[in-house]
Every structure is written in structure tokens, then in C-alpha cells.
C-alpha positions in Angstrom: 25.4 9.7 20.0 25.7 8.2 23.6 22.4 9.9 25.2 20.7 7.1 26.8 17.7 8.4 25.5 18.2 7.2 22.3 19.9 4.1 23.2 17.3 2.0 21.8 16.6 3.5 18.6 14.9 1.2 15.8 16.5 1.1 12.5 15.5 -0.6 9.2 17.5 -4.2 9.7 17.3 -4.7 5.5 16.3 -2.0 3.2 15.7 -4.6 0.4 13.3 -6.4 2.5 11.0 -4.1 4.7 8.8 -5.6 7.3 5.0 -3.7 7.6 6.3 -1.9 10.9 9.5 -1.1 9.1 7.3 0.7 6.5 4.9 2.3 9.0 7.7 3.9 11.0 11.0 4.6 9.4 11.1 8.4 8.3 11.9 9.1 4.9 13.9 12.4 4.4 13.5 14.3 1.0 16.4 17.1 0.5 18.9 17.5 -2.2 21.9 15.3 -2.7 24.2 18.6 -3.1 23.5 21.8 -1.8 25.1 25.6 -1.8 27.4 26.4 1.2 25.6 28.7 3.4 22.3 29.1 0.9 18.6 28.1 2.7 16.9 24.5 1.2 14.0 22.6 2.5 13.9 19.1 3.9 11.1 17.3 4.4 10.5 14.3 6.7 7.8 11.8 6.1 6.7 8.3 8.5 5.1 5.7 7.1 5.8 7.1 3.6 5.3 3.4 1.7 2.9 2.1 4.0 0.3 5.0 6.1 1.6 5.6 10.0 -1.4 5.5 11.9 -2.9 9.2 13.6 -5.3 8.2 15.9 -6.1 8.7 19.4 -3.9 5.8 20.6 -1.4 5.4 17.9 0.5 8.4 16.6 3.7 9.5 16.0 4.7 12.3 18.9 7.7 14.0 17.3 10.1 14.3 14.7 13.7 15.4 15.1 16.6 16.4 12.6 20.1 16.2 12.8 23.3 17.1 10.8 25.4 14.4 12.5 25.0 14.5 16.1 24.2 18.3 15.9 20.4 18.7 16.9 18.2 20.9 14.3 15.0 21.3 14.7 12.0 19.4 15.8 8.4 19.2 15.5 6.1 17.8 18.0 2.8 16.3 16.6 -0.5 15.3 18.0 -3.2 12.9 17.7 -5.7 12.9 15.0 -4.9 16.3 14.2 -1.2 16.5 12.6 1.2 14.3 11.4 4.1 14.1 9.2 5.2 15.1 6.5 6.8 18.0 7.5 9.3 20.4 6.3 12.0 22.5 8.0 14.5 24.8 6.1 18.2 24.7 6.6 21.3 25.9 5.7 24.7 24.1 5.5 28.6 24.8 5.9 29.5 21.0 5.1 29.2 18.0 4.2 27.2 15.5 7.0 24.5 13.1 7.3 21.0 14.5 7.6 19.4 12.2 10.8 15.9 12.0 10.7 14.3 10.4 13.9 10.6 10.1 14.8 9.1 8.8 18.1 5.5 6.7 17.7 4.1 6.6 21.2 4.1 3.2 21.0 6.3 1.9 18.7 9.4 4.0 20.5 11.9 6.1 18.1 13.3 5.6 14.7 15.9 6.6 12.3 16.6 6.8 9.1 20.2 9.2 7.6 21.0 10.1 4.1 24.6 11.9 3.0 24.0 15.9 1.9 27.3 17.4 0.2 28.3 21.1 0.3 29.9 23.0 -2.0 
């Protein structure tokens, strides 16, 4: 994706070795490794999944997007104190793609995680 928005996106630098703001950030994404062509299935997207994202009145995470490739989704937006992640959007498929998970901390900026779904 070449929108300058997301031009400076964080992403884990080694999955083996996560640093604390690694852990606090990076959204986890839980869906099937193989789904049904065309047939509904839930994903759910999860900061700070191994180590607690903060929710508080100065540190939150604002919103979370997903992608199939570069194809926007869906997105929640979030507030302070009162919701958070995880959170769960339902979807249906026509290929195989990567699932992009991204989640913006207000001050910790966006991250990103992927993981491959097939279709069949």
C-alpha cells in the first residue's frame, strides 16, 4: 500500500524475540487457516494479546482496521477507558489473500501484523 498514511507503520522486527512494546501493540488475528469460498467466518483481532495494551485516558488504542491484501474491510474505532480490543468482525472470502490486521495506539502510532487465509 502506498498511502502515506500508513507510510510509517510499526511491525514486529523478530517474532522469536519480542520487545515489551512489541507485545503491547502488535494485533494478533484469530481466523481459520482455510475457509469455504463465499461461506461467513469470524475473525477476531486482539492488541497486546501476550502482554495487556493499556486503556486509559491517555494511552489507548483508537482503532482497528482489517484488510484482505490491500482491500479495506472493516474497522472499529475504540475509546478510552471504555472499549478496547478484542474484537470480532465476520467475513466472507472468494480467495486466497493475507488477512492485514492494523491498530493505531494514540501514542504509539499504527501497527500490523498479516497471517495467509486459503479458499476453497
Amino acid at each position: 500500500m502506498n498511502d502515506p498514511l500508513f507510510a510509517g507503520i510499526n511491525r514486529v522486527k523478530d517474532p522469536k524475540a519480542l520487545t515489551d512494546l512489541e507485545k503491547k501493540h502488535q494485533p494478533t488475528i484469530a481466523a481459520p487457516a482455510q475457509v469455504k469460498a463465499r461461506e461467513p467466518f469470524a475473525v477476531t483481532i486482539t492488541v497486546g494479546q501476550s502482554m495487556p495494551h493499556p486503556d486509559e485516558g491517555g494511552h489507548w488504542i483508537q482503532w482497528v482496521e482489517l484488510y484482505a491484501g490491500e482491500a479495506y474491510l472493516a474497522r472499529a474505532d475504540l475509546s478510552a477507558t471504555v472499549s478496547g480490543t478484542p474484537v470480532t468482525f465476520t467475513l466472507k472470502l472468494n480467495q486466497d489473500t493475507d488477512l492485514v490486521a492494523r491498530a493505531r495506539c494514540n501514542l504509539h502510532g499504527i501497527w500490523e501484523n498479516r497471517i495467509p487465509i486459503k479458499v476453497e
